[in-house]
N, C-alpha and C positions, 0 to 999 in steps of 0.2 A: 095758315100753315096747318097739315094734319097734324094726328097725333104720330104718324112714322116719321115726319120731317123731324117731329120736335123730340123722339127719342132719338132723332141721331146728333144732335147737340150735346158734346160731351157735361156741356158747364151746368150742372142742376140749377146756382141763381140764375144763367140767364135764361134758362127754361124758364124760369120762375117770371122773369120780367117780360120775357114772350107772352105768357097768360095773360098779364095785368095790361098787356097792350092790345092781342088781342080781342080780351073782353072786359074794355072799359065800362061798361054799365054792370060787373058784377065786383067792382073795386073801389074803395073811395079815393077820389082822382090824387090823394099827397101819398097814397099806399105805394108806390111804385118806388117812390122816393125813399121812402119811411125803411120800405123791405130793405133796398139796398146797402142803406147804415146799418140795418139792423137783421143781416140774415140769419146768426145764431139765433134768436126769438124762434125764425121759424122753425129751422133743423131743431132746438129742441122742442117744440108743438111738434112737431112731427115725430117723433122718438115717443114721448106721451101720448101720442092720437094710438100708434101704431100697439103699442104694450096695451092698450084698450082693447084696441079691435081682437090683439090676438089671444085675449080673455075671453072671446067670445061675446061682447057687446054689440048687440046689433044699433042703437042710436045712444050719443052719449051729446056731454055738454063741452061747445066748444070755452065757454066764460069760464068753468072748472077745472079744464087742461092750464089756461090761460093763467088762472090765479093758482094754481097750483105752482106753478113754475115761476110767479112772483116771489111766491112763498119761499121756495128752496133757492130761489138767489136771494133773497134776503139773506137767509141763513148761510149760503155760503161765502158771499161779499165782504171784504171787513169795508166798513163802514168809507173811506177814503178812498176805496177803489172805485174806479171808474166803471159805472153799473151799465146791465143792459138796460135798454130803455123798454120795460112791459107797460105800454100805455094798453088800457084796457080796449080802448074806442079799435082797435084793429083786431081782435080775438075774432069777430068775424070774417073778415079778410084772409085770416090768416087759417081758416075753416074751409074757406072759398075756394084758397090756393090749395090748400091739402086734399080738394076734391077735384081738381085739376090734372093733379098728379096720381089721383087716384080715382079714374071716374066710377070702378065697378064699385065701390064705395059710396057711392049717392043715397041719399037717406042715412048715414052715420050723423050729422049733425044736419039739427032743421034750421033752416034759414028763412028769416022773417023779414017783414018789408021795412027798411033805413029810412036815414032821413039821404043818407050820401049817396046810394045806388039802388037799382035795378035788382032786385035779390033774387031772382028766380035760377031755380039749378036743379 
């Protein structure tokens, strides 16, 4: 699928799941899954990726957006409520996908070689 096919897909996750299908060797194979439970994770990485770039950062860290946004759901969860799930092992996946949706953005975060996929982008 191009990239005119896949903006005219109104659902931004299933864009999202389009990508992870498309380009199975840039995802680790339970990500597709993982996104699904858990697309708030990424819509907020992407709200922090975005308030970066428009600081004028040319290359930032995707593990620092990642645990930044641990942090402030800590803080805003009371302890019994049902949390997002910020496993760390996807901060690159979820780097991957934000350069999917943003290809003129390539070289904002570097991607190094996994044990789970194919990392070149």
């Amino acid at each position: 699928m191009n990239q005119l096919a896949l903006d005219l897909v109104p659902d931004r996750k299933r864009t999202a799941q389009i990508f992870v299908e498309l380009r199975p060797e840039l995802f680790r194979a339970e990500f597709k899954d993982w996104l699904s439970k858990n697309w708030p994770v990424f819509e907020a990485f992407e709200r922090e990726a975005h308030k970066v770039w428009r600081r004028g950062r040319a290359h930032y860290s995707a593990r620092t957006i990642g645990e930044f946004l641990r942090h402030e759901t800590a803080l805003a969860e009371l302890p019994n409520e049902l949390q997002l799930k910020l496993n760390d092992h996807y901060w690159p996946d979820l780097a991957r996908l934000y350069i999917c949706f943003y290809p003129e953005r390539r070289g904002f975060f570097e991607f190094r070689p996994g044990q789970s996929a194919v990392r070149a982008m």
